[in-house]
N, C-alpha and C positions, 0 to 999 in steps of 0.2 A: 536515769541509770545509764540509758545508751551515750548520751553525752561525756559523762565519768569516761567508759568505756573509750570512747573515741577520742579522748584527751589521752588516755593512757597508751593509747596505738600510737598516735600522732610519737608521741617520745618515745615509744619501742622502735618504731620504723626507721627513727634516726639513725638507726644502728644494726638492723635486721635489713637479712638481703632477700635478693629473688633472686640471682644468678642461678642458673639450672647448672647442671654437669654440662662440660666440654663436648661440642660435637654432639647435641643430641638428635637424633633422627626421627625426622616425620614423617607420616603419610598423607595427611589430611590432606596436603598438595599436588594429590592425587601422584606423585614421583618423589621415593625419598628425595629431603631435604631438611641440611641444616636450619635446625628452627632457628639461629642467632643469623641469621640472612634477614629472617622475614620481617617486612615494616612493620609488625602490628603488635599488643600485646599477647603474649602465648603462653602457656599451663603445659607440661607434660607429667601427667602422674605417674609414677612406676607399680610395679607391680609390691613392692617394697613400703611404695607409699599408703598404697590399699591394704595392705595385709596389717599396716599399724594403725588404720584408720578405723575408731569407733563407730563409723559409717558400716548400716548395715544393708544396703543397696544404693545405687547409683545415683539417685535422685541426693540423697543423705549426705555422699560422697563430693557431689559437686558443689553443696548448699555451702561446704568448707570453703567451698574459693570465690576470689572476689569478682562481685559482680553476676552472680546467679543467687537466685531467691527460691527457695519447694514450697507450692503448694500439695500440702499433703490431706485427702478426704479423712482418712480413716488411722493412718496409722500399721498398717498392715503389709508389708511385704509389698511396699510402692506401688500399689493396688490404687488405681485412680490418682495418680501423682505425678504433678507437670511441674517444668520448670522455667524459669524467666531469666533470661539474660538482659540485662541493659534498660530494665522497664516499661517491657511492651504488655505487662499486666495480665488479664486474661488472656490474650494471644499469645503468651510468650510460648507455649507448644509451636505456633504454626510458626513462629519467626525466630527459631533456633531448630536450625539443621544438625540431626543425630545419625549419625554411622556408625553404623559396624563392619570394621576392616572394609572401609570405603564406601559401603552400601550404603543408598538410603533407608531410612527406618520410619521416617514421616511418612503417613499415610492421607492418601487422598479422602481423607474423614476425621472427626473432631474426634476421635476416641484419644490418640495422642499415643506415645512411644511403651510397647508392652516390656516396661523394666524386668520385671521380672522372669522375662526370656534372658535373661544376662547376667546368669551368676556372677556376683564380683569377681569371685576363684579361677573363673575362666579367662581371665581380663591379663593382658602382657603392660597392658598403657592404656592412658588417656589423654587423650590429643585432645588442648582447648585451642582456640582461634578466634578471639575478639573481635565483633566486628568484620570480619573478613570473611569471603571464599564463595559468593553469589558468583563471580565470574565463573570456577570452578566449577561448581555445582547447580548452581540455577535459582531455582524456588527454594524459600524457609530458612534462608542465610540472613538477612538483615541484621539479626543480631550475633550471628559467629557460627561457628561449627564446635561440635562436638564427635570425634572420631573414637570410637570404641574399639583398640587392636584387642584381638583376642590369641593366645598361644600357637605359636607356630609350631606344628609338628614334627619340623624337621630340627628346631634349636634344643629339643630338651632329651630325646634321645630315649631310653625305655625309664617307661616311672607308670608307677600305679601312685592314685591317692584316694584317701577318702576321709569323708568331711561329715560331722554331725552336730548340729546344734541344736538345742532345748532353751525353750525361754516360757515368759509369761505369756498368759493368755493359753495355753496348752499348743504353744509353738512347739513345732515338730519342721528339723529340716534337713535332708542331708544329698549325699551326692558322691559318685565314686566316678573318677577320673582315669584314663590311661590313656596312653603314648606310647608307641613304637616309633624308631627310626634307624634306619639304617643308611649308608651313604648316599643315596640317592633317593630312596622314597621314606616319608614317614606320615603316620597316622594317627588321629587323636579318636577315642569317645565320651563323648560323658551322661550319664545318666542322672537328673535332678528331679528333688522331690520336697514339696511344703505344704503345713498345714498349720494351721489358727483357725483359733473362735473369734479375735479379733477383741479389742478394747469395750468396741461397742455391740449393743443385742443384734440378732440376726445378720453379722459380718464374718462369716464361717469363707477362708479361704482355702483352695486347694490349686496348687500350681505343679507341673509335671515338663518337665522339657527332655529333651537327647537331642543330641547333636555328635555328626561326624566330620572330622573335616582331614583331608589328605593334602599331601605335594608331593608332587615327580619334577624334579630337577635332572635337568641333564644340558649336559655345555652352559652354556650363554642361558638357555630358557628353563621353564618352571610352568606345571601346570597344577592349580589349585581345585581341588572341589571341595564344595559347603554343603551339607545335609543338614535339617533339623526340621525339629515340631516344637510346638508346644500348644498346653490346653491349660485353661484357667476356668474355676468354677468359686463366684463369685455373691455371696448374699449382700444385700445392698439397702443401710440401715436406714436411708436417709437424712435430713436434717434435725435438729434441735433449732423451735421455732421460739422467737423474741419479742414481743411486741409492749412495749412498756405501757402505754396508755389503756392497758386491759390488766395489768399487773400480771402479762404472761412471761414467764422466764425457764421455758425448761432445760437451760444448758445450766443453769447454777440448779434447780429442783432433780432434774434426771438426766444428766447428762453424758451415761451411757444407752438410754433407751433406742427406742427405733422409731421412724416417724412412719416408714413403711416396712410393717413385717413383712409382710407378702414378696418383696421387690426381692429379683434376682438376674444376674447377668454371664454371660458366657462368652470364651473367648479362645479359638482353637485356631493355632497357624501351621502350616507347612512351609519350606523355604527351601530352592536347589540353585545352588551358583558355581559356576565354572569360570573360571580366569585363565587365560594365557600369557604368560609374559615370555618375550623374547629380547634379547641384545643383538642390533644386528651394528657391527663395527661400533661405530658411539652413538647410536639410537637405541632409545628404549621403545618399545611397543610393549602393548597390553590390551587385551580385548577383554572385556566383561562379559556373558549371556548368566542372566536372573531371573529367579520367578518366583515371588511369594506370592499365597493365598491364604485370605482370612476368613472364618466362618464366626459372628459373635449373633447372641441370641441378648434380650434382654425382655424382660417383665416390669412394667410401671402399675401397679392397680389403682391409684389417683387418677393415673390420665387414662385408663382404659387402655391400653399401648400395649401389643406384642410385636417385639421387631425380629426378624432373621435376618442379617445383613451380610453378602460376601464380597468381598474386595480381591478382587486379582490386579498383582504387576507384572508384567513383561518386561524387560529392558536390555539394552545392548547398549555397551559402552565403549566402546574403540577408542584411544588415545594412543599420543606418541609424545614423546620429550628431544629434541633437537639443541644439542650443542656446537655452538659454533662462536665464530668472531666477527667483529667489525671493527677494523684496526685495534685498537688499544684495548676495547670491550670485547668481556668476553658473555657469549649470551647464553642462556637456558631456556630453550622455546617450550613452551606447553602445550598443546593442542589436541582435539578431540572433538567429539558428536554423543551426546547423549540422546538417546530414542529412548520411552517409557510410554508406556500404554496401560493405562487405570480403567478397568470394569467392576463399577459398584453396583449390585443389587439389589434393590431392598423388600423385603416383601413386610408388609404393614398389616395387623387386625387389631381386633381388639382383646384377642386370648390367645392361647397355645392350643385351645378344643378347637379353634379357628382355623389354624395354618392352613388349613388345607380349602378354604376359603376367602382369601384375604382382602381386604376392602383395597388397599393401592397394589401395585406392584411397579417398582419405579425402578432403571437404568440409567444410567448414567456413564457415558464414557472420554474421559480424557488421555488426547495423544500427544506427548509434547515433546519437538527434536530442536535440541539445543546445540548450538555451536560456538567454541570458546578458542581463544587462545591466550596465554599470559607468559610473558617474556621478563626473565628477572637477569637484570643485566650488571655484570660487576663491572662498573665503570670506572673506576681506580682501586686498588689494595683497599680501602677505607670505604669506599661507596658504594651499596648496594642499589639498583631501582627496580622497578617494578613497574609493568603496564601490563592492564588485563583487558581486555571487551569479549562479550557476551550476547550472544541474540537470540533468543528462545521464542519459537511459534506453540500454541497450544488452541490443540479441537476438540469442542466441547458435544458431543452428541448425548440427549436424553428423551426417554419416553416415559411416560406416567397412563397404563393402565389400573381404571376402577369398575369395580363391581358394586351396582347401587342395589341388588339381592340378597350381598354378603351379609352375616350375621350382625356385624361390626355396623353396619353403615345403617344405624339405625334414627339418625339425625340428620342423614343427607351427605352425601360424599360428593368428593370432583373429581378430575383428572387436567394434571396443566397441561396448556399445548405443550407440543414437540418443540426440541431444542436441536438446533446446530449453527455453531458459531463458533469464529476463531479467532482468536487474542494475540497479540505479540507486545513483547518485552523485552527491555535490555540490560545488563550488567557493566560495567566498566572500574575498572582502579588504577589510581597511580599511587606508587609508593615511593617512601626512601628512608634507608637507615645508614645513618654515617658515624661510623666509630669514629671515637677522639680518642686516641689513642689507644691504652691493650683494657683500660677499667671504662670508659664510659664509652656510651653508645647514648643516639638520639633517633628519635624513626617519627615519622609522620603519615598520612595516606589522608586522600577523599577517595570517595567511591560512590557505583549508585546500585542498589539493588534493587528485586521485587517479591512481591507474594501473589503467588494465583490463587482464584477463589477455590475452594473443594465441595464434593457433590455437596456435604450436610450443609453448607453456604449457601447453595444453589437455588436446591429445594427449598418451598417457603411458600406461604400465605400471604393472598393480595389483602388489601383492603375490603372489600367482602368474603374474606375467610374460606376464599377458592381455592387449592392448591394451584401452585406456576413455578416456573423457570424462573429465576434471574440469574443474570450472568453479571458479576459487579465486575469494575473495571477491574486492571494489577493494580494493586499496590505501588506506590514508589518509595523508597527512603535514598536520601541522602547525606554521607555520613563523612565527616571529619574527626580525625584523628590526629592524637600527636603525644611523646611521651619519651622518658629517658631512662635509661638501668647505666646502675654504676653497678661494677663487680670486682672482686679482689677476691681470690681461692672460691671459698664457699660465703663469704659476704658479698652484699651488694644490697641495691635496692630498684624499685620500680614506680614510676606512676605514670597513670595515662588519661589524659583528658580526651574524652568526643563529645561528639555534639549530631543528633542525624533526627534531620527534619523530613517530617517523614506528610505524604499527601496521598489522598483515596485507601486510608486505614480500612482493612476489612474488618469489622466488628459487627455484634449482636447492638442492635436499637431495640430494648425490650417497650418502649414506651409509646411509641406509633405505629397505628393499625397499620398492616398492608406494607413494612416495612422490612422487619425481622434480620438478618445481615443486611447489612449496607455499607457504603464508603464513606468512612466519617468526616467531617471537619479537620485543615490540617493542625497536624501537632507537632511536638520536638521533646526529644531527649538528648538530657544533657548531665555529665558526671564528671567523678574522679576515681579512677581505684587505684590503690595503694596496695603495694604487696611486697611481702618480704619472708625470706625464712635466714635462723643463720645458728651455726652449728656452733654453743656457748662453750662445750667443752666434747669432747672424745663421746664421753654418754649422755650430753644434754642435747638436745635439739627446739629450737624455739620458730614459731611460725604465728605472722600473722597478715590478717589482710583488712580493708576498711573501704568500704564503699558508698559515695555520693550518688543517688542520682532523684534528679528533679524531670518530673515530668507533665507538662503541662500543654493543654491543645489552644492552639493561637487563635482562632475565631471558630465562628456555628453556634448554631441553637439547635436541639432534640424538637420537633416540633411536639411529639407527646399528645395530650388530647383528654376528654371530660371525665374519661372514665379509669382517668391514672394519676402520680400524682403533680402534676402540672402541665399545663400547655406552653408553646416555644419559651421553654428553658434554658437561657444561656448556657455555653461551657465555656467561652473564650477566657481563658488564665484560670480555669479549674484544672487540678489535679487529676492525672489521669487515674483511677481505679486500681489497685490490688499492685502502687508501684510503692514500696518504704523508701522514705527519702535516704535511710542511711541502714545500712548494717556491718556489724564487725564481726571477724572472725580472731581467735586467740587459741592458738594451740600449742603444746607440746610432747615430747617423746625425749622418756627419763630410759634408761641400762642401770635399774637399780644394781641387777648382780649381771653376772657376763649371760647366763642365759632367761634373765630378766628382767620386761620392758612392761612400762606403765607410761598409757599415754590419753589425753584429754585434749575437748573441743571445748572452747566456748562459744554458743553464737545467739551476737543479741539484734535483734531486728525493730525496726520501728514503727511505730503506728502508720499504717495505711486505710483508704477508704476502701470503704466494701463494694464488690460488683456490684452492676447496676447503679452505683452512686455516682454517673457523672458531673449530675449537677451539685456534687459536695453539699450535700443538706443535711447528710444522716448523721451519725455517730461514726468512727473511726474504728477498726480492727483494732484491738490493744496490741502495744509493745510486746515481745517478749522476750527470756533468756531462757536459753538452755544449757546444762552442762552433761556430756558424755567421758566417761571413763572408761577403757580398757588394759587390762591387766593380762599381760602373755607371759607365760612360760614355755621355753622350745626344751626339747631332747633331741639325740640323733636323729629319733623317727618321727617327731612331729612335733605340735603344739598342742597347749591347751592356754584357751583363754574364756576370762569372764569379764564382760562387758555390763555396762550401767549405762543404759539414758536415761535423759531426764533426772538427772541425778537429785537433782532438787524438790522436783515434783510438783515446776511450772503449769497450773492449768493455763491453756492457752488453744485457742488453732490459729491455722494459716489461711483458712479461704470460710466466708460467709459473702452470701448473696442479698442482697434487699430486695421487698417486695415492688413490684411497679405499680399495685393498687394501693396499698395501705403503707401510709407517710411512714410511720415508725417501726414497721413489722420486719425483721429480718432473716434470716434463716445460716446457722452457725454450723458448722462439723468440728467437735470438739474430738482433742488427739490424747492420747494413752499419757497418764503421768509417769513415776517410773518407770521402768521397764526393768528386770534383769533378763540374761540368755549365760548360759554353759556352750563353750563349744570344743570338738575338739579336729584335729587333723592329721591324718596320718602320709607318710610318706614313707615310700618301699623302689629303692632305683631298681 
């Protein structure tokens, strides 16, 4: 079927464009800039684009464009749901850099981006960046950025709004919004609230966010401040286990059941950011000072596991933008120092009657001051370039106290030596985009990026099942690029070939004792994404996009061992894990009447192997397709729409694990068939 599908793109694409509007403006570039500058492929969603999109959180929203994949657990309000750019598989969390309004949102822990602190509603844009922006930003770019602008207070002026939707599963979700502004200062708040029982048994969601955010402008400068919280309460149903050679199959027998009733997770943040931006003559300046704090709890009753985990960031961000000349060329200097400082704490037992006894208690702290500059230089009317470098130190400092008394530590505990050590890494890019005339453009870039390890990386079991330190080396990728847009009004088209060979992959080796993260074997990715959208008539709107990508590791063996299922297991020209060779996306947006619009996704994806299947032996994730439908109606004061996913009522999921003891056993998270939701929205200037 995805084949059909991708013949049928292939001859839409002929004719469908991607040209964005005129002039669109960026931040991801840490200083507005026209995104039709930049060498690379780029995405900017409007807020226009999100309010037609059947997409019911961000993960959802991005799965629409080309070249990002969701893995999604449950189905529930992007609750345990990561995403993949460019086919780094399980990793794709730690090697796609997420922003909001410039911030980082990657954390120094495997939990990955708390989506649902970011109501759509709140959303002005969405900045994608292909491939690019480690110079920029540092760690977690290898495969792009993604910059989250949320509403500026001062552009909307006084509005109240408020938001409710009702859906299946006894979804409950709403949210009341307001803004003030007046010439100089303006101020936003919003208060959000969600609830589900979720698809599957004991998956009961409850999500709670506010957030404030202000600016005072005055002359040339502007100063921002960011407030918010948010808490997440979390039941956690586990997997639906497969094992053929036992005739076990409970994702076709029960495939909303629970494999852990008991299991539950928590998840509470605070965030406070101040930004200053000044113009001094034709400099920009901008300093950052940030500081989130996370509290998440979790319950495992299979592994005996109670965790308390808190993560604090510090950071200071100073930059400046420097315009100037060198005879003919005129230049746009970039520069800055990013300083971040990560304190993770974990305290470990074996129950919640325990905290107050706990078998580990582990620190971890990472300091890392990076220094960048990137210089994008118009070298004639027609020629853009680009040169970036990047040099980031990072200090690792950790302690592991245990208590062999504790209630927990009743099979013998450890504690790993003390850790302090320091890593360095570097970034660089060269780019070029050269218009041929006022319809096509061509752009190219290499670059090199990196990934630093994080504590849950760190920490780990030796080969005799001591706890210890490891500190894996960075990451390298190295990544070539290259691709053309033709454009005419609102037609046009896009495709972009890379290729980034990537060496000392941080990844999970579940198959060798004494191992647990390690630097894998190198490997390489390599695609094509195809993108277009193009506007058939006044009320028709057609979009679509098509993605290749092949990913496969160029030499190594797993060495693995007697008690799993093989010993040194090639991977050289295996497939890397949880990467689909191909997916398409097909959408449109119909103006049946002047104040009503009906619009639809299709997205079909293709078989990939399941985690832990490096050595490709197992059976394959099936294909799937999905189709979503939204139905809006507006008045003066607001909308109302009803939304359909799944409209088919594809059984299917996105992410299953395989056993590393038992050859055929797997373990599946099956996703919600139908779904409908009611919503509506009100707006009062």
């Amino acid at each position: 079927m995805l084949r059909a599908f991708a013949g049928g793109a292939a001859g839409f694409l002929a004719f469908a464009c991607f040209a964005q509007q005129d002039a669109v403006i960026v931040t991801a570039t840490r200083f507005q800039e026209d995104v039709r500058r930049l060498p690379a492929s780029t995405t900017v969603l409007t807020a226009e684009d999100i309010a037609r999109s059947p997409a019911r959180t961000l993960p959802e929203l991005l799965q629409e464009q080309a070249g990002f994949v969701m893995r999604d657990l449950f189905g529930n309000n992007a609750a345990q749901t990561s995403i993949d750019l460019r086919g780094f598989g399980a990793t794709g969390t730690q090697n796609t850099l997420i922003l909001v309004d410039g911030r980082r949102q990657n954390d120094f822990d495997l939990s990955g981006t708390q989506w649902s602190a970011i109501p759509l509603s709140m959303i002005e844009r969405v900045e994608i960046l292909r491939g690019t922006g480690a110079v920029l930003y540092g760690d977690n770019a290898s495969a792009g950025v993604v910059n989250i602008v949320t509403r500026s207070p001062l552009k909307q002026g006084k509005v109240f709004e408020a938001f409710g939707r009702v859906g299946s599963y006894e979804t409950v979700e709403g949210q009341l919004y307001g803004n003030y502004a007046g010439e100089h200062f303006g101020i936003n708040a919003l208060i959000y609230g969600y609830t589900s029982e979720g698809y599957r048994a004991n998956n009961r969601n409850q999500q709670e966010n506010a957030a404030i955010n202000a600016r005072w402008a005055f002359g040339e400068g502007a100063l921002d401040l960011r407030l918010g919280v948010d808490k997440q309460d979390l039941r956690l149903p586990g997997a639906r286990i497969v094992q053929p050679s036992i005739g076990l199959d409970q994702y076709q027998t029960d495939p909303r059941g629970a494999q852990t009733p008991n299991d539950y997770a928590s998840r509470d943040g605070e965030r406070a950011g101040l930004t200053y931006l000044q113009r001094f003559g034709s400099v920009d300046f901008s300093v950052g000072v940030d500081y989130r704090t996370k509290d998440q709890r979790g319950f495992f009753e299979q592994f005996f596991s109670y965790r308390a985990d808190t993560l604090d960031l510090k950071s200071l961000t100073p930059k400046a933008k420097l315009p100037f000349s060198t005879g003919s060329w005129r230049h746009s200097l970039v520069g800055g120092v990013d300083w971040n400082q990560w304190d993770y704490h974990s305290t470990r037992t074996d129950s919640f009657e325990n905290l107050n006894r706990p078998v580990n208690v582990v620190d971890i702290k990472q300091e890392t001051i990076g220094v960048y500059l990137q210089d994008m230089i118009q070298v004639t009317p027609s020629t853009v370039a680009t040169l970036g470098y990047r040099r980031e130190q990072a200090k690792y400092q950790g302690t592991d106290t245990v208590d062999p008394t504790a209630p927990g530590c009743a099979f013998g505990c450890s504690a790993a030596a003390p850790l302090d050590q320091t890593q360095k890494a570097e970034a660089w890019e060269v780019g070029l985009r050269q218009f041929l005339g006022a319809q096509w453009s061509v752009f190219g870039r290499v670059g090199r990026s990196f990934r630093l390890v994080n504590a849950e990386e760190i920490y780990e079991f030796d080969a005799g099942f001591n706890n210890s330190f490891q500190l894996l080396s960075p990451q390298r990728s190295d990544t070539y690029e290259a691709g053309a847009e033709w454009s005419r009004g609102r037609t046009g088209l896009r495709a972009t070939l890379f290729l980034s060979n990537i060496e000392n992959e941080i990844h999970l080796d579940p198959f060798t004792a004494g191992i647990g993260n390690t630097n894998l074997p190198p490997s390489r990715r390599q695609g094509v994404e195809l993108d277009g959208k193009w506007e058939a008539a006044k009320t028709l709107r057609l979009a679509a996009n098509y993605t290749y990508t092949r990913a496969r590791f160029l030499e190594g063996v797993i060495p693995g061992g007697p008690f799993v299922i093989g010993s040194n297991m090639p991977i050289a020209g295996k497939t890397v894990p949880l990467v689909p060779e191909q997916k398409l996306n097909l959408s449109f947006s119909w103006d049946v009447l002047p104040r009503t619009m009906l619009t639809g996704v299709l997205t079909a994806v293709s078989d990939q192997y399941r985690d832990n299947d490096e050595p490709n032996t197992l059976s394959k994730i099936p294909a799937y397709q999905t189709v979503d439908l939204k139905l809006i109606q507006s008045w003066h004061w607001g909308r109302l729409s009803l939304t359909v996913n799944n409209l088919l009522n594809q059984s299917y999921y996105t992410y299953s694990v395989r056993s590393q003891f038992t050859a055929d056993r797997y373990a599946v998270y099956p996703l919600p068939g139908t779904t409908v939701s009611l919503a509506a929205e009100v707006a009062l200037p």
